[in-house]
LUMVODREN-738507 format. One line per field, with one value per residue (C-alpha): chain; y, z, x; residue in one letter; residue number from 1. Coordinates in steps of 0.25 Angstrom, whole numbers, always signed. Last residue first. Layout:
<atoms>
ch	A, ...
yy	Y, ...
zz	Z, ...
xx	X, ...
aa	a, ...
i	NUM, ...
</atoms>
This chain:
<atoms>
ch	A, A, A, A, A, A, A, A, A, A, A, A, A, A, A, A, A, A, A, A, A, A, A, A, A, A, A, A, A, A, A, A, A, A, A, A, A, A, A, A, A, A, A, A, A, A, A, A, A, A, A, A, A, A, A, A, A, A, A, A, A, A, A, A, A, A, A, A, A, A, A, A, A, A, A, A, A, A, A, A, A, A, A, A, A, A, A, A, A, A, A, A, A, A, A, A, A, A, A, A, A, A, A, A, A, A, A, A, A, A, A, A, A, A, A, A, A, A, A, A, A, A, A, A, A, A, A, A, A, A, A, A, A, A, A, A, A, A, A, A, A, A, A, A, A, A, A, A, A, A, A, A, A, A, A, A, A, A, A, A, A, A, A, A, A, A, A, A, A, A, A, A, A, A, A, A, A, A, A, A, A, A, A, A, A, A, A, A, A, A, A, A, A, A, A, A, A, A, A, A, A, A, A, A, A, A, A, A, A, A, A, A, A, A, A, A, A, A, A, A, A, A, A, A, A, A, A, A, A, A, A, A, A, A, A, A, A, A, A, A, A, A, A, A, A, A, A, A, A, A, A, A, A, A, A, A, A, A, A, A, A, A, A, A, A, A, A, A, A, A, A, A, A, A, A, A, A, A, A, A, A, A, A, A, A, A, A, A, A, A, A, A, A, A, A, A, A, A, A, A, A, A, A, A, A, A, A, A, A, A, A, A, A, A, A, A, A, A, A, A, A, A, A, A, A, A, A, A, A, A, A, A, A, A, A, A, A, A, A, A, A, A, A, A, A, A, A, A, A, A, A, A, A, A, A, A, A, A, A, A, A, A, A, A, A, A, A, A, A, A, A, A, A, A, A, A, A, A, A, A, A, A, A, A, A, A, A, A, A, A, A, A, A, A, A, A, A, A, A, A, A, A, A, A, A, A, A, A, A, A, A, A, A, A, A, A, A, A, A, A, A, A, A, A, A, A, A, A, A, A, A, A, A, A, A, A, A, A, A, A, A, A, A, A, A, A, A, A, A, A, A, A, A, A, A, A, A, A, A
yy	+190, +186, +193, +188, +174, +175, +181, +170, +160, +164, +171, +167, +176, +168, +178, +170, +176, +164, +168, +166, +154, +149, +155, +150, +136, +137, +141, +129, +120, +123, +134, +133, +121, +119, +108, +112, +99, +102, +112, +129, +132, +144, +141, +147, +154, +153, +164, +167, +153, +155, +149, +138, +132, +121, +116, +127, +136, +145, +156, +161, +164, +153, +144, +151, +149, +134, +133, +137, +126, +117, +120, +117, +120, +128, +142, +136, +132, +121, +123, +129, +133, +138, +150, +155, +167, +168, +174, +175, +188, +198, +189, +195, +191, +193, +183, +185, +170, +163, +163, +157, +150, +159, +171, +166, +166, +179, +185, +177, +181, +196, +194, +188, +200, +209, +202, +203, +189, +191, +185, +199, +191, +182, +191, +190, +176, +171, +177, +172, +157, +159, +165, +155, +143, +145, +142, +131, +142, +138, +122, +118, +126, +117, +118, +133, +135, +127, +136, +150, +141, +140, +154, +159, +150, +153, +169, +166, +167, +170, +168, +156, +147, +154, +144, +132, +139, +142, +127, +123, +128, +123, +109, +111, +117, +104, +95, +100, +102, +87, +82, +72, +57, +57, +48, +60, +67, +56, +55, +70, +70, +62, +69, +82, +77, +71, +85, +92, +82, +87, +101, +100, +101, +100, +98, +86, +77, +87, +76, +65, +68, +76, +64, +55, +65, +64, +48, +49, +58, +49, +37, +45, +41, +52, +61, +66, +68, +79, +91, +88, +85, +98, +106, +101, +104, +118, +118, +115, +127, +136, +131, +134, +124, +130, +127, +136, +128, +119, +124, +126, +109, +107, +116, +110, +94, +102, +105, +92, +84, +92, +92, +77, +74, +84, +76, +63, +68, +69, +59, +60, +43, +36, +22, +11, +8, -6, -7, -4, -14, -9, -15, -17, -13, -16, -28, -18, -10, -19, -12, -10, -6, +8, +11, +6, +11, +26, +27, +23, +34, +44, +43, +42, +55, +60, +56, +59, +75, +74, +68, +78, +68, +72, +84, +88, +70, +70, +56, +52, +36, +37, +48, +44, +32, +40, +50, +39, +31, +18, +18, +20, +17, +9, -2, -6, -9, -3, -12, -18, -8, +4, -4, -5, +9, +13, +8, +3, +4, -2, +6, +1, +12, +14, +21, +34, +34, +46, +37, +26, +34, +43, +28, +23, +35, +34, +19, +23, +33, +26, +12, +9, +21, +18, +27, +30, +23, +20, +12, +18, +14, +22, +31, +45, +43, +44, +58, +66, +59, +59, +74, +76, +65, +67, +82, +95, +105, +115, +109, +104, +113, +114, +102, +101, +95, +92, +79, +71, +81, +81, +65, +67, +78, +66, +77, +76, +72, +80, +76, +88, +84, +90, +85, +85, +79, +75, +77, +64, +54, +58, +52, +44, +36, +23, +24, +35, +44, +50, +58, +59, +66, +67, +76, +77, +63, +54, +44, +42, +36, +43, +57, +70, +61, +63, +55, +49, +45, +40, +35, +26, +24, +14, +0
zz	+67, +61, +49, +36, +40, +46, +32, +25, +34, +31, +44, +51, +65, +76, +82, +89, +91, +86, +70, +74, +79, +66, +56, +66, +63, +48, +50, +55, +47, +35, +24, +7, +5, +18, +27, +23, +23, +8, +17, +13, +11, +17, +30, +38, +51, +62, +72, +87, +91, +103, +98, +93, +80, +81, +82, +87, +88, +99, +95, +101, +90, +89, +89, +76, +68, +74, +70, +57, +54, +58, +48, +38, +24, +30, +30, +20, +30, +27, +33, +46, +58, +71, +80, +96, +99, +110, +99, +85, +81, +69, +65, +52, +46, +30, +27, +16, +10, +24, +21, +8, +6, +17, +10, -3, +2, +6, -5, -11, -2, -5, -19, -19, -8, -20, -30, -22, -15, -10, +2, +8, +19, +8, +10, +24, +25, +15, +24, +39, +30, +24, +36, +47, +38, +35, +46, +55, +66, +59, +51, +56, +48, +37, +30, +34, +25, +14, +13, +12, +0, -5, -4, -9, -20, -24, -24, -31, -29, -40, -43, -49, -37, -28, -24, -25, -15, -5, -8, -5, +8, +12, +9, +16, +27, +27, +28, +39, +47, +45, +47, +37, +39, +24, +20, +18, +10, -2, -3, -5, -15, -25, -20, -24, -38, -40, -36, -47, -58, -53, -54, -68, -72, -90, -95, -99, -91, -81, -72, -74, -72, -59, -55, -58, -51, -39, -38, -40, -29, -21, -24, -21, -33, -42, -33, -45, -50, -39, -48, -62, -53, -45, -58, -66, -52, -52, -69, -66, -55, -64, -76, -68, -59, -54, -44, -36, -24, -34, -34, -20, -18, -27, -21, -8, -13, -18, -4, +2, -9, -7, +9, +8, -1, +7, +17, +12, +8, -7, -14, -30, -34, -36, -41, -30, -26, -25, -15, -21, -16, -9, -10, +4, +9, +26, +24, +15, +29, +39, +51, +63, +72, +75, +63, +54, +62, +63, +48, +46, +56, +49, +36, +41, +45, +33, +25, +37, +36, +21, +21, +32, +42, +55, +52, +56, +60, +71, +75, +89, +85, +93, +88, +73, +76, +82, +71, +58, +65, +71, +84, +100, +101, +108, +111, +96, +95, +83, +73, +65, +65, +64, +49, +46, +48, +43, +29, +18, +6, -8, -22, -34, -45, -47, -62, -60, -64, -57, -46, -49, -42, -32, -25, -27, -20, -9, -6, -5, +5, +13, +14, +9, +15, +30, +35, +23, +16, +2, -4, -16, -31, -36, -26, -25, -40, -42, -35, -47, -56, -43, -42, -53, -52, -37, -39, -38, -27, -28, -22, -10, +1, -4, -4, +12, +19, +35, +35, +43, +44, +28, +27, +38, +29, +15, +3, -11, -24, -33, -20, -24, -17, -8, -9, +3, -5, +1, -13, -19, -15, -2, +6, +16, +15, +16, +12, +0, +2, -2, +7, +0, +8, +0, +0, -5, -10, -14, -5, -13, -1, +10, +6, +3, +6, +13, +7, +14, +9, +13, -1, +3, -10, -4, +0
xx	-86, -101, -105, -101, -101, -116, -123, -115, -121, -136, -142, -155, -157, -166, -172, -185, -200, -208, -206, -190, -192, -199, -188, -179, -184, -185, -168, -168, -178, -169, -170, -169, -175, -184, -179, -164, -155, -152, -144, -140, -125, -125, -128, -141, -137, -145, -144, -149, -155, -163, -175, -167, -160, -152, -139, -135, -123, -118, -110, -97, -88, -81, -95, -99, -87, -90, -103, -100, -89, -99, -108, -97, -93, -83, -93, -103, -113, -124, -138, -141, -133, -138, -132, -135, -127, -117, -107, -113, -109, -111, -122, -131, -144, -148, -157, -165, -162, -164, -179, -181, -193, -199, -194, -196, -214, -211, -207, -218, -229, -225, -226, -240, -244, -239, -247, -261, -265, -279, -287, -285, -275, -270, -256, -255, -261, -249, -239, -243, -245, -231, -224, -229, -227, -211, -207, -215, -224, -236, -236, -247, -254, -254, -267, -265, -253, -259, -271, -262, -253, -267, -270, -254, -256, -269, -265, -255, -239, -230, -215, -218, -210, -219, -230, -220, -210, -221, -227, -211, -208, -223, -219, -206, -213, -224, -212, -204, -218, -222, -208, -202, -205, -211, -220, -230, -222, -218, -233, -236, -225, -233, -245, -239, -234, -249, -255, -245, -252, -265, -262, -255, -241, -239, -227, -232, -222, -223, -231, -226, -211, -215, -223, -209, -201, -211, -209, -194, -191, -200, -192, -179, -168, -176, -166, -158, -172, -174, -168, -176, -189, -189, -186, -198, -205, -201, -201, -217, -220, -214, -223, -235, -245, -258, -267, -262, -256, -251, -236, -236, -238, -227, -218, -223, -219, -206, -203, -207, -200, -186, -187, -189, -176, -169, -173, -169, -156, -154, -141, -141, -143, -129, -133, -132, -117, -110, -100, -84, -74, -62, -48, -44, -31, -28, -19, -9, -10, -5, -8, +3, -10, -5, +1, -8, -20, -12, -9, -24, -28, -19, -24, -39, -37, -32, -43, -54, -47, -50, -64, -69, -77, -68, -61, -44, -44, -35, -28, -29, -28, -42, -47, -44, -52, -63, -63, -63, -73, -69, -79, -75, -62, -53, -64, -66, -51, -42, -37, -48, -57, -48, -42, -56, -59, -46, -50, -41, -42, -41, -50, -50, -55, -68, -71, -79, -95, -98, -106, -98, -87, -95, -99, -84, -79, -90, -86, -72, -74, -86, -87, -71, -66, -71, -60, -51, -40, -39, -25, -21, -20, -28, -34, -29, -31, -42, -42, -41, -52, -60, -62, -71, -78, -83, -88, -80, -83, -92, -105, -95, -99, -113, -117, -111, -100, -102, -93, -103, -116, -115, -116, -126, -134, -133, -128, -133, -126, -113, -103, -96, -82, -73, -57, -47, -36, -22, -12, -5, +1, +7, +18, +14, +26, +21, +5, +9, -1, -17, -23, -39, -52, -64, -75, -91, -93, -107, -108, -119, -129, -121, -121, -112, -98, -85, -73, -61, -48, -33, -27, -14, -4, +7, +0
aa	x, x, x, x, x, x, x, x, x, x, x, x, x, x, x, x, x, x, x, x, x, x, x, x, x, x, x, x, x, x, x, x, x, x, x, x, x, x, x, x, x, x, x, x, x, x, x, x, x, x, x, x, x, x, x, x, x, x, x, x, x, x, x, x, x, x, x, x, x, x, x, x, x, x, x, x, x, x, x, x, x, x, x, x, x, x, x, x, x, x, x, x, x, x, x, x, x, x, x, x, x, x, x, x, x, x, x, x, x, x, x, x, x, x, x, x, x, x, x, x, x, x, x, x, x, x, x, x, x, x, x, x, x, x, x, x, x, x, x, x, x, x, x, x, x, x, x, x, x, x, x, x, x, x, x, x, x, x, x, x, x, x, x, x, x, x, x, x, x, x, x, x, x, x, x, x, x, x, x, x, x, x, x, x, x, x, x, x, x, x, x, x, x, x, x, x, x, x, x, x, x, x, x, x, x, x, x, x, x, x, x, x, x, x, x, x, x, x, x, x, x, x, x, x, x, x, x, x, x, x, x, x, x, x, x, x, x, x, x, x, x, x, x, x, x, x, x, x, x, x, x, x, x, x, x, x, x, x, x, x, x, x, x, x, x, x, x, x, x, x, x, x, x, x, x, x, x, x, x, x, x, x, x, x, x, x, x, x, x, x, x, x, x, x, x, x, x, x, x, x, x, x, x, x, x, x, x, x, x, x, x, x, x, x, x, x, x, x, x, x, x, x, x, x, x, x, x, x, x, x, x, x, x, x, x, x, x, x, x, x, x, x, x, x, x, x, x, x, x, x, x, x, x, x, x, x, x, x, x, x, x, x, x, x, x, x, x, x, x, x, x, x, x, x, x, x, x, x, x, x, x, x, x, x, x, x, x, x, x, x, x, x, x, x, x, x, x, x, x, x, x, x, x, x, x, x, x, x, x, x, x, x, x, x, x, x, x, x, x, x, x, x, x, x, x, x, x, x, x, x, x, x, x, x, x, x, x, x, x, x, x, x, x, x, x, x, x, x, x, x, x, x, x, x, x, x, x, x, x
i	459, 458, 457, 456, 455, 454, 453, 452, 451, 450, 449, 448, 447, 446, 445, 444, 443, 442, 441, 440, 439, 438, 437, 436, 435, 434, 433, 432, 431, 430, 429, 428, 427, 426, 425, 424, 423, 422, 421, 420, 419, 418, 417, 416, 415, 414, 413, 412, 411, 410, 409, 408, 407, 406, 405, 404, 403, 402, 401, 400, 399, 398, 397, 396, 395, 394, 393, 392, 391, 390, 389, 388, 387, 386, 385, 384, 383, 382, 381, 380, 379, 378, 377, 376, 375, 374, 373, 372, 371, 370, 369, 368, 367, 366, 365, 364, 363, 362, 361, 360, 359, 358, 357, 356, 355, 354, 353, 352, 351, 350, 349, 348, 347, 346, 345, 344, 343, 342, 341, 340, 339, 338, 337, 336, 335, 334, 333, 332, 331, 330, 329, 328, 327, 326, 325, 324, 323, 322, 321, 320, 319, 318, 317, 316, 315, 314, 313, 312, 311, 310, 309, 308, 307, 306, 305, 304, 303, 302, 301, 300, 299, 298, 297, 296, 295, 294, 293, 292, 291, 290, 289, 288, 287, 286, 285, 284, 283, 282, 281, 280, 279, 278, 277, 276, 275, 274, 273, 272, 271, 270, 269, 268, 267, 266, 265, 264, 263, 262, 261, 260, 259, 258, 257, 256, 255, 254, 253, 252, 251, 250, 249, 248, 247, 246, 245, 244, 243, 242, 241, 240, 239, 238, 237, 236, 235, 234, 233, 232, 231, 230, 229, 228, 227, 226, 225, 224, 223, 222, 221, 220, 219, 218, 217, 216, 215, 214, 213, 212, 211, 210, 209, 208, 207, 206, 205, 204, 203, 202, 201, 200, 199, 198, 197, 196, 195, 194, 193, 192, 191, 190, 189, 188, 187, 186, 185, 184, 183, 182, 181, 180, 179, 178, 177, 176, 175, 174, 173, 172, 171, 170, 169, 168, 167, 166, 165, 164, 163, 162, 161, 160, 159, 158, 157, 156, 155, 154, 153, 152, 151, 150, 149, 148, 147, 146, 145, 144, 143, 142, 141, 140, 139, 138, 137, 136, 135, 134, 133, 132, 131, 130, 129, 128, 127, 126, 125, 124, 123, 122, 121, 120, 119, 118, 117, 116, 115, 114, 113, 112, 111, 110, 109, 108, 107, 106, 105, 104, 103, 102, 101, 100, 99, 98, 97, 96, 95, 94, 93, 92, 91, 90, 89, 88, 87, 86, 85, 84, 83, 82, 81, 80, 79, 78, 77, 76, 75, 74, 73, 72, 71, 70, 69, 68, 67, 66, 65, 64, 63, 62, 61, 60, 59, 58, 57, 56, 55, 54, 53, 52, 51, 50, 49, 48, 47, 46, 45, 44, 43, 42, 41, 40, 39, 38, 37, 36, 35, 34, 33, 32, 31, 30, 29, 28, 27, 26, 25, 24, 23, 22, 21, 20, 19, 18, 17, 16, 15, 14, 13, 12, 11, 10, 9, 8, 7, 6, 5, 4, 3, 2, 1
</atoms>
């Protein structure tokens, strides 16, 4: 054994393993002298990313949107591998496997691949009772080797460097015993990745759409190229049963170019059914559904007086949905301007503005923190400062604020990353910044303020 590749790889999901960074030290394994340059490389993973895989190594979409994609970076890596001995921490079930799975994805050639894992090596050498499992951190605990960012691909490489030198050393390890050549597991089809929520949050909102469109009765071209649109950009997700069901309704009914009411009903019902099975909350899904009959009933520019009656008539079959943001404004609105009975063209205008206020109610913000010592602080959505949100709560924490997890009545600022979340409950927002939106309408001050509004103020 001479040419020694040490390598980790983070992903954006589970089921595609679809790669957002990898970590490559490649040396000669009896001098340690270096074949070619350490690589710390970000990837474009080009499919959707899982939230625990995110929670794990806390890279974003956004993060890595620029970054080249797997092919383009894998005709200058090849050769880190050819004729090498892998090794990695779990690297056959996890690193290598994830290569192999972006390599048929793209259509690549597989080369051979022999490694050696330091999982199997810790396993077999070290006692279960000296420490307390075999995870890369506890094992480098134990050996008391540092690692600079637990789960960051190129610090876990190096990492595992050191505990492999350590075990072989330690345990006077034969290491030409240790290579295995790996043997690629079969792998389905790759299918575009969407979290199940988003997933939801997606069919919930355009259910609302849907539902705003038919709120007069009447069905315009506008409307069409919206549900035209919907389809072209979730038949990546035709994978999903019930992605599949509303795509083949869709198909159906635009096939004569031609949308009428009934036709619209069966979309609905088609839906309908997917909702009610559902394990979502009531109230979560009856916002999202709102969300989206306010953006259905303005995507024309226009708002009817039949729209803005029957949107009225929606609002109080689900009353029970006061004090849940954005309810209370819509339904204290649309009385206010139907309060004659009538809906003149400036009262039209005026619930609209309205209307993309609610939709979008981060957009006008404009809030500004000179200070944030002794003040209470939340997070939301996906930061850019670092790409990390953790990297936030410390800045904050330095200068003498208190983060939470949460946001509470005593809460002084939530500050909305950059970056956004496909997370989000409601497209554009999350349920925190929905919660201080409903405190605040009890009497609370919570201040909203985007992330590049807090940078450019606070000392």
């Amino acid at each position: 054994m001479e040419k020694i590749t040490y390598f980790d790889v983070e992903y954006a999901n589970s089921k595609n393993k679809a790669i957002c960074q990898m970590g490559i030290v490649c040396e000669n394994y009896n001098d340690h002298e270096p074949y070619y340059p350490e690589l710390d490389i970000y990837v474009n993973p080009e499919d959707g990313f899982d939230s625990n895989c995110v929670r794990v190594h806390g890279i974003t979409a956004s993060q890595v949107a620029n970054e080249p994609s797997f092919p383009k970076i894998w005709k200058d890596i090849e050769k880190y591998f050819t004729n090498a001995v892998v090794i990695g921490h779990n690297v056959a079930s996890s690193d290598l496997d994830a290569v192999v799975k972006n390599l048929r994805r793209y259509n690549l050639d597989i080369p051979e691949f022999y490694y050696i894992c330091t999982y199997e090596l810790a396993k077999k050498f070290v006692p279960s009772y000296a420490i307390s499992n075999y995870s890369l951190a506890a094992l480098c605990e134990y050996f008391e080797i540092d690692i600079d960012s637990e789960h960051n691909a190129f610090d876990d490489a190096c990492a595992c460097s050191d505990l492999f030198n350590t075990l072989v050393e330690t345990y006077d390890i034969d290491v030409d015993n240790c290579v295995k050549k790996y043997y690629p597991n079969n792998t389905s089809v790759h299918t575009s990745y969407i979290d199940a929520a988003v997933l939801r949050k997606s069919i919930s909102e355009f259910y609302g759409v849907v539902r705003g469109f038919s709120i007069d009765n009447v069905i315009n071209q506008d409307e069409m190229d919206y549900i035209s649109a919907w389809r072209d950009s979730n038949i990546q997700y035709s994978n999903h049963k019930e992605v599949a069901d509303i795509i083949e309704v869709i198909n159906a009914i635009l096939d004569d170019n031609i949308i009428t009411l009934d036709e619209i009903a069966q979309l609905q019902r088609c839906m309908k059914e997917y909702l009610d099975a559902m394990s979502t909350s009531p109230v979560t899904l009856a916002t999202q559904i709102l969300d989206g009959i306010l953006k259905g009933i303005t995507i024309d520019g226009e708002i009817s007086d039949d729209e803005c009656k029957n949107l009225r008539q929606w609002l109080y079959d689900n009353i029970y949905l006061s004090d849940h943001f954005p309810f209370n404004k819509a339904i204290e609105t649309v009385d206010k301007v139907l309060e004659d009975a009538i809906l003149t063209k400036e009262e039209a205008e005026y619930l609209t503005s309205v209307i993309e206020d609610m939709l979008h109610p981060v957009e006008s913000l404009k809030a500004e923190i000179y200070t944030v010592e002794g003040k209470h602080i939340c997070l939301s959505g996906d930061f850019a400062y670092k790409g990390q949100k953790s990297a936030v709560e410390k800045y904050i924490a330095a200068r003498g604020g208190i983060v939470d997890s949460n946001v509470k009545k005593i809460t002084d600022y939530l500050i909305i990353g950059s970056c956004g979340s496909q997370a989000y409950s409601n497209g554009t927002y999350g349920t925190k910044v929905k919660k201080a939106i409903e405190y605040n309408e009890k009497g609370c001050n919570i201040q909203i303020v985007k992330e590049t509004d807090f940078f450019s103020n606070v000392k």
